[in-house]
KEKOLZA-879368 format. One record per residue (C-alpha): x, y, z; residue in one letter. Coordinates in steps of 0.05 Angstrom, whole numbers, plus 5000, padded with zeros to 4 digits. Layout:
BEGIN
XYZA ...
***
This chain:
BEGIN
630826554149X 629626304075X 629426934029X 621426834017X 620026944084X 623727574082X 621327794017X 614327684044X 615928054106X 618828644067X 613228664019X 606828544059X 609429114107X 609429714064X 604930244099X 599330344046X 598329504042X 593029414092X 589529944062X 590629643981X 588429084004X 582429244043X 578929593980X 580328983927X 573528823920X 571429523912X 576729473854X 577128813821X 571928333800X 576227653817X 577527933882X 568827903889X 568227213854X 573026923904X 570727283965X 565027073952X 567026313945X 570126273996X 565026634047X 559126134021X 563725594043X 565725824116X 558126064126X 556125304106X 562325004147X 561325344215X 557724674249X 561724584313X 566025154307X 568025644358X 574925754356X 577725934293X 585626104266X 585826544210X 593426444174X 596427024135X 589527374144X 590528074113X 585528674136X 581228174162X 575728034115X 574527304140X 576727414214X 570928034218X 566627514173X 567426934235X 567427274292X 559927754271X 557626974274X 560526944347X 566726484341X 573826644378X 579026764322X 586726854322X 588227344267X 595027134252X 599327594196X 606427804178X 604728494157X 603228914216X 600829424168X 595628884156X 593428804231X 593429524246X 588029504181X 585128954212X 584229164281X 581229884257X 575129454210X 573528984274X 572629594315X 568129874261X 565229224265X 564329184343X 567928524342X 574728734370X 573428324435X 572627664397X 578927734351X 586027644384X 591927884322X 598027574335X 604727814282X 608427244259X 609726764199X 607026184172X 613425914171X 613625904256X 607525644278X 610725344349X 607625774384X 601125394378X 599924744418X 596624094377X 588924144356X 588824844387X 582525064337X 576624804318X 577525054246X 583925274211X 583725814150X 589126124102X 586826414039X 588726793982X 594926433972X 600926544038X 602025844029X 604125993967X 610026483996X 612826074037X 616725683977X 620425213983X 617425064058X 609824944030X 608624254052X 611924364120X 607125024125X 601424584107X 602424034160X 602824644211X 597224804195X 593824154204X 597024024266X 593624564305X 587024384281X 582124094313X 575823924263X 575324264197X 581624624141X 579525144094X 586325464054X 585825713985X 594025653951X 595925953887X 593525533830X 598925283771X 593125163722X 590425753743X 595626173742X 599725893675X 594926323627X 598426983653X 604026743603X 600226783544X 596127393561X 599127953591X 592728403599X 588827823633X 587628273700X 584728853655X 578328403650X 576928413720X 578029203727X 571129403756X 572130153745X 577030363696X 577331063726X 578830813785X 584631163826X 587830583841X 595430623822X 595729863788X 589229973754X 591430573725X 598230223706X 594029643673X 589630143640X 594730613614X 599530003584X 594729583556X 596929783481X 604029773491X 603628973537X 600328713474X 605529053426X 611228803462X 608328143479X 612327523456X 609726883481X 615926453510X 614025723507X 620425583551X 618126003610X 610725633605X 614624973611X 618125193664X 612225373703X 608724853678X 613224303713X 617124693771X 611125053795X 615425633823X 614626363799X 620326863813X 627526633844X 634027023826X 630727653803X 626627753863X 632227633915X 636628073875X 631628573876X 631328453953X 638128553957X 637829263926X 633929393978X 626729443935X 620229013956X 619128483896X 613328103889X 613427413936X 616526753904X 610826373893X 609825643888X 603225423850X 599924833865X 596124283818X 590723983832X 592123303848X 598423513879X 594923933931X 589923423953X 595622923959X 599323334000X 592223454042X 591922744045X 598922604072X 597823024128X 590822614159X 585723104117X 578922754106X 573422934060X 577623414020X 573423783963X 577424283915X 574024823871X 577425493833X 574826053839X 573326513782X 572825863732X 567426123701X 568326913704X 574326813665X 570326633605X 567127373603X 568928003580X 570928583611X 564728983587X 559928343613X 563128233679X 562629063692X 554629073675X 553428453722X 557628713783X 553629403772X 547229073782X 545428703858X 540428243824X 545128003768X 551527973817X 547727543878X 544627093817X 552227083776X 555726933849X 551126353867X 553026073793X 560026173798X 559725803871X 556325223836X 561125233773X 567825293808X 567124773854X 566024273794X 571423803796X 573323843719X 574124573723X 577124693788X 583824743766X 582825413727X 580625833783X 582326543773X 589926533806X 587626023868X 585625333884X 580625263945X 581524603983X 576624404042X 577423844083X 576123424155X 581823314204X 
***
């Protein structure tokens, strides 16, 4: 087992992550913005779907999404504290009977026969974690689909800005008071990040052109027997659809979310989430925006691809 898979494993299963992540858009604006995204998509996709596999699919915010519109879907995760999230929000739901959660990792998809679904779905970046295995995850992926991919992978253009500004994820804090142990980190070391900031135009370059965040330090940190963040391999652009292409996808569009609500302030972004006419209004803009092709590279942290198998 490569040491991303297990680092994934070990991190995705700490008790208190299906509930973290179940509350992110009650906590973070770029969580909304591309939620949001990616939900206009699917709910404008669905023609000829019924059977739908969900990859890396968290607490279950697009499996619950798909099956309320009646398809079949295969929550597939690595965390089980993730599933046991995800199966407690579909019962809430009343969709339990329509969603089947299987444990596993992206890595191991044999147990799924060819075409097996009409539409295939991974978002919010597990592609990402499977470094260096991406492409091989990818043509998985597209093997056991049937008509239509959806996957959103961590974006390098996107992403690359985080060198330069190490506050960047204050701006989407929706409520600063909020009890939320990393916004209250972010919050409470704002002053002392920019003090102690240094930009390091050898570390840009090297994310620039290998693409990979994290290596040595996060498997030594494994090894102590801590839960580091995943290794992380972000994607361009052109690179992504290529690889799309490869692999017999059709008709691939790409778009990044949260383009456009990264040119806002804190203060702006707060006052528009806080009121439902603003937000629906801002979220059909941002849809529009993101999925420009001259901007979609700059997405918040991901790149969206859509395509036709």
């Amino acid at each position: 087992m490569d040491y991303s898979q297990k680092i994934a494993e070990r991190l995705w299963n700490l008790p208190d992550k299906g509930e973290l992540e179940s509350r992110r858009e009650e906590t973070y604006i770029d969580d909304i913005v591309q939620k949001s995204h990616i939900e206009k998509e699917l709910l404008a996709h669905l023609d000829g779907v019924r059977t739908v596999f969900d990859g890396g699919a968290g607490c279950g915010r697009f499996s619950i999404l798909l099956a309320r519109q009646g398809c079949a879907v295969t929550h597939f995760d690595i965390s089980q504290s993730m599933i046991d999230k995800a199966r407690a929000l579909a019962a809430e739901a009343g969709v339990l009977d329509r969603i089947t959660f299987v444990k596993g990792a992206l890595e191991d998809l044999r147990g799924f026969k060819d075409r097996s679904f009409d539409l295939v779905m991974s978002f919010d970046a597990p592609i990402s974690y499977t470094y260096p295995n991406q492409e091989r995850v990818i043509s998985e992926l597209v093997r056991i689909g049937r008509k239509r991919l959806m996957l959103s992978v961590s974006s390098r253009l996107g992403s690359l800005p985080y060198a330069a500004n190490p506050i960047q994820k204050n701006q989407f804090i929706l409520d600063e008071s909020s009890g939320d142990a990393f916004v209250r980190w972010c919050v409470e070391n704002r002053t002392k990040s920019i003090e102690s900031f240094h930009f390091d135009k050898a570390t840009a370059m090297r994310w620039w052109t290998e693409g990979v965040m994290g290596g040595e330090g996060e498997i030594a940190e494994y090894e102590r027997g801590g839960a580091p963040w995943c290794i992380t391999y972000a994607f361009m652009p052109d690179e992504l659809e290529g690889m799309l292409r490869r692999h017999g996808v059709r008709d691939i569009h790409l778009a990044g979310p949260g383009a456009f609500a990264r040119t806002l302030p804190n203060e702006l972004l707060v006052k528009i989430m806080n009121d439902p006419e603003q937000r629906a209004e801002f979220l059909d803009f941002c849809h529009l925006y993101d999925a420009n092709p001259f901007v979609c590279g700059m997405g918040k942290d991901n790149l969206f691809a859509l395509g036709e198998l």
